[in-house]
C-alpha positions, -999 to 999 in steps of 0.1 A, spaced: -141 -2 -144 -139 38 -142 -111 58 -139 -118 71 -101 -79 91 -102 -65 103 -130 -33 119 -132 -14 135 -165 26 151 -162 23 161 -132 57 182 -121 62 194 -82 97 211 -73 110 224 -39 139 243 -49 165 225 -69 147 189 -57 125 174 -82 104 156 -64 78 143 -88 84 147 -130 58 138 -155 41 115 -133 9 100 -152 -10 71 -140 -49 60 -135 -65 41 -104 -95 25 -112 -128 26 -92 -129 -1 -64 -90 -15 -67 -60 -15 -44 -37 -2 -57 2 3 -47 21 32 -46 62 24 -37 92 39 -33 122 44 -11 115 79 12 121 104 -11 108 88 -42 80 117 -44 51 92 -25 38 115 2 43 143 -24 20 133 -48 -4 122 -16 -8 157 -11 -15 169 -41 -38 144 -49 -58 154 -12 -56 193 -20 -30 194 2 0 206 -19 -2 228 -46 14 215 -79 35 228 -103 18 217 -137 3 189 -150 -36 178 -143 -47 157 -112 -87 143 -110 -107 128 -86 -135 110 -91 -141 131 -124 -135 166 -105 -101 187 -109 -85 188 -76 -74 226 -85 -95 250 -63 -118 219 -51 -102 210 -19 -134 211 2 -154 185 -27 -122 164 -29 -117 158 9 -153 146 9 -145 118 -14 -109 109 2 -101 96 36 -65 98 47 -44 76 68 -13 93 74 18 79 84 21 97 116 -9 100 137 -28 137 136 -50 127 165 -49 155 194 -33 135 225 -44 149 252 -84 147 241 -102 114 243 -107 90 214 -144 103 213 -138 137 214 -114 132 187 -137 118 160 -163 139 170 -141 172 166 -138 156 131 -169 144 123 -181 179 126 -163 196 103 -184 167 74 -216 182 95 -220 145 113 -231 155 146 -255 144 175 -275 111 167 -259 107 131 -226 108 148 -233 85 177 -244 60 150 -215 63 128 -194 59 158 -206 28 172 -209 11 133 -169 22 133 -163 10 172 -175 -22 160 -155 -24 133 -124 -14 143 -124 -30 177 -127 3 201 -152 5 222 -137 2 255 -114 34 246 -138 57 236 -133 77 267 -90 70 270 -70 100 259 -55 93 231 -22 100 243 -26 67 266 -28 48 240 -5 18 225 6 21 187 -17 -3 173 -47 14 196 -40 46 176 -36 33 145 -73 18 145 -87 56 157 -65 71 126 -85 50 104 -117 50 119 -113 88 115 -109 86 77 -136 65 74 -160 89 92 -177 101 61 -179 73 42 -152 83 13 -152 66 -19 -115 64 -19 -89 57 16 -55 66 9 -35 44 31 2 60 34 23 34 55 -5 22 74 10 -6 91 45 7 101 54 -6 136 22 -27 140 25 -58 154 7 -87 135 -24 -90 149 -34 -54 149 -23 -55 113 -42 -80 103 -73 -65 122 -67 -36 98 -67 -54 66 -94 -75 72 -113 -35 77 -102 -27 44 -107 -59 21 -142 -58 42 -147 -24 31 -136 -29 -5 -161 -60 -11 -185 -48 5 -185 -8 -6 -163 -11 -35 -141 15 -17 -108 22 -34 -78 23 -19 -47 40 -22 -19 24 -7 21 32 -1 39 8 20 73 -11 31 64 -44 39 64 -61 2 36 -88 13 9 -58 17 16 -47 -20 18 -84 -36 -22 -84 -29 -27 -51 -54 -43 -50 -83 -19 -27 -98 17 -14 -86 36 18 -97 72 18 -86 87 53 -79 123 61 -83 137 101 -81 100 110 -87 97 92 -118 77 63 -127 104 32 -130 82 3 -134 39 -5 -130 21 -39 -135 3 -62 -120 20 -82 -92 21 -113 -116 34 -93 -142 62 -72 -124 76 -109 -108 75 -122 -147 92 -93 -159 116 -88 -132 121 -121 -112 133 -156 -119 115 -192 -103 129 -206 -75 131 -247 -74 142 -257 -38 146 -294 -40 150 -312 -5 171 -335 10 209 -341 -5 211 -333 -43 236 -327 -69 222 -301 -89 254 -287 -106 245 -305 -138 215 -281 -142 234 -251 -150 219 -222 -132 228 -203 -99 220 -221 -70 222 -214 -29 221 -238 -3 196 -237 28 187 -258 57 178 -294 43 174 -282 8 193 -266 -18 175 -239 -43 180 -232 -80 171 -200 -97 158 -201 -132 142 -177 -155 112 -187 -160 84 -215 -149 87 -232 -188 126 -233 -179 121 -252 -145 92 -276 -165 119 -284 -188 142 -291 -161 122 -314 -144 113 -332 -175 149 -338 -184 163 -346 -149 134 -367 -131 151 -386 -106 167 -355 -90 130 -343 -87 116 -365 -63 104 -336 -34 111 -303 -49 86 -270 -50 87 -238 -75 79 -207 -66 84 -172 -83 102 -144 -72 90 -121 -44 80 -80 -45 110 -76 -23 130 -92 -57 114 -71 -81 114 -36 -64 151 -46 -60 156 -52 -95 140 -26 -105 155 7 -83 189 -12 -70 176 -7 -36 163 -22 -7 128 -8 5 127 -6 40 106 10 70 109 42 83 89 80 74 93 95 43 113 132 48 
């Protein structure tokens, strides 16, 4: 697959804070990819300069093929944003929002009543076209925010804590739109986020830390490199004869191990103490830990 961003030592200072330093990494065309780091990592920095947004310091920054130096207006053609706070205008209806938008991409009249019903549909809005937006739930104006990026159909949708505050259903309303979207547009997508699940489903994660790249993989290959197995074996066991850390929890007691060849071995030499057990690897929440020291949690990035 083509590179659709690329980005080469890119630098971006405000003062004495460094917030990104020599920051180089690809997307490819068509993926999801994951973009982490605790508030202040240099996320929402690079977001902006990667939209035209923010002007940076050195270093080269592409999309789809294009430099995004002194290309603003051709880059924000190919990128729809989804910022963490809302940018809709409150006290104007839903409608009136996206058409006020839609204009500025020259989709107006009959083009735009189209694009608006195909996106009504799809997001599950058409009974609050006419509701101001300021009337509106959370998860209500989190489905207008994206239906406003997708307005002109852009080849990439940067997603920047989509989901924050969502309650499940309206989340899951939203990913089904974008894994929709990706199969059946090959739309890339461009995702930061705090809830560790979302990013597990990437093809590719970069961890931030202090604006520098700390660790990037696959999911499979960051919980490999960074993350034991977990054995939980149920009912009453005595599992101290096995030799690595273990935790109790409610009917079962779990054993970490390094690896999945270490828990095969395991069960091969101890079979009657595996007579209901599962494995299972270590979580994104383990590895971002393991990796930064900290604990990712919701909240805007300053």
């Amino acid at each position: 697959m083509e590179n659709i961003i690329e980005i080469s030592n890119l630098y971006k200072s405000f003062g004495d804070v460094k917030a990104v330093q020599d920051l180089s990494f690809h997307v490819k065309k068509g993926e999801l990819f994951a973009f982490l780091g605790v508030n202040g990592a240099g996320k929402s920095t690079t977001i902006s300069i990667l939209c035209g947004r923010l002007q940076k310091d050195s270093g080269k920054v592409s999309v789809c093929g294009k430099d995004v130096d002194g290309k603003s207006r051709e880059i924000a053609e190919k990128i729809g944003v989804v910022f963490q706070s809302s940018v809709l205008d409150q006290p104007l209806s839903v409608r009136d929002n996206l058409r006020s938008r839609a204009a500025l991409y020259g989709i107006t009249g009959k083009q735009f009543e189209k694009r608006l019903a195909e996106l009504a549909t799809l997001l599950d809005f058409s009974d609050l076209l006419n509701r101001t937006v300021g009337k509106l739930s959370g998860g209500q104006r989190r489905r207008i925010d994206i239906a406003r990026a997708l307005l002109h159909n852009p080849e990439i949708l940067v997603l920047d804590e989509p989901t924050t505050g969502l309650d499940p259903q309206t989340r899951k309303l939203l990913w089904n739109v974008v894994t929709s979207l990706r199969n059946e547009n090959g739309m890339t997508v461009f995702l930061t986020t705090h809830y560790m699940e979302e990013a597990a489903d990437a093809d590719y994660i970069i961890i931030l830390d202090s604006g520098k790249i700390a660790a990037e993989g696959t999911p499979l290959e960051l919980k490999n490199r960074y993350t034991g197995d977990y054995i939980t074996l149920y009912g009453e066991k005595n599992v101290s004869e096995l030799g690595y850390p273990v935790r109790h929890i409610r009917d079962a007691v779990q054993v970490c191990v390094p690896d999945t060849k270490t828990a095969t071995r395991l069960i091969l030499e101890h079979p009657d103490l595996f007579d209901d057990y599962e494995i299972t690897k270590g979580k994104m929440d383990d590895v971002f830990l393991a990796v930064t020291g900290k604990k990712l949690s919701g909240g805007l990035e300053k």
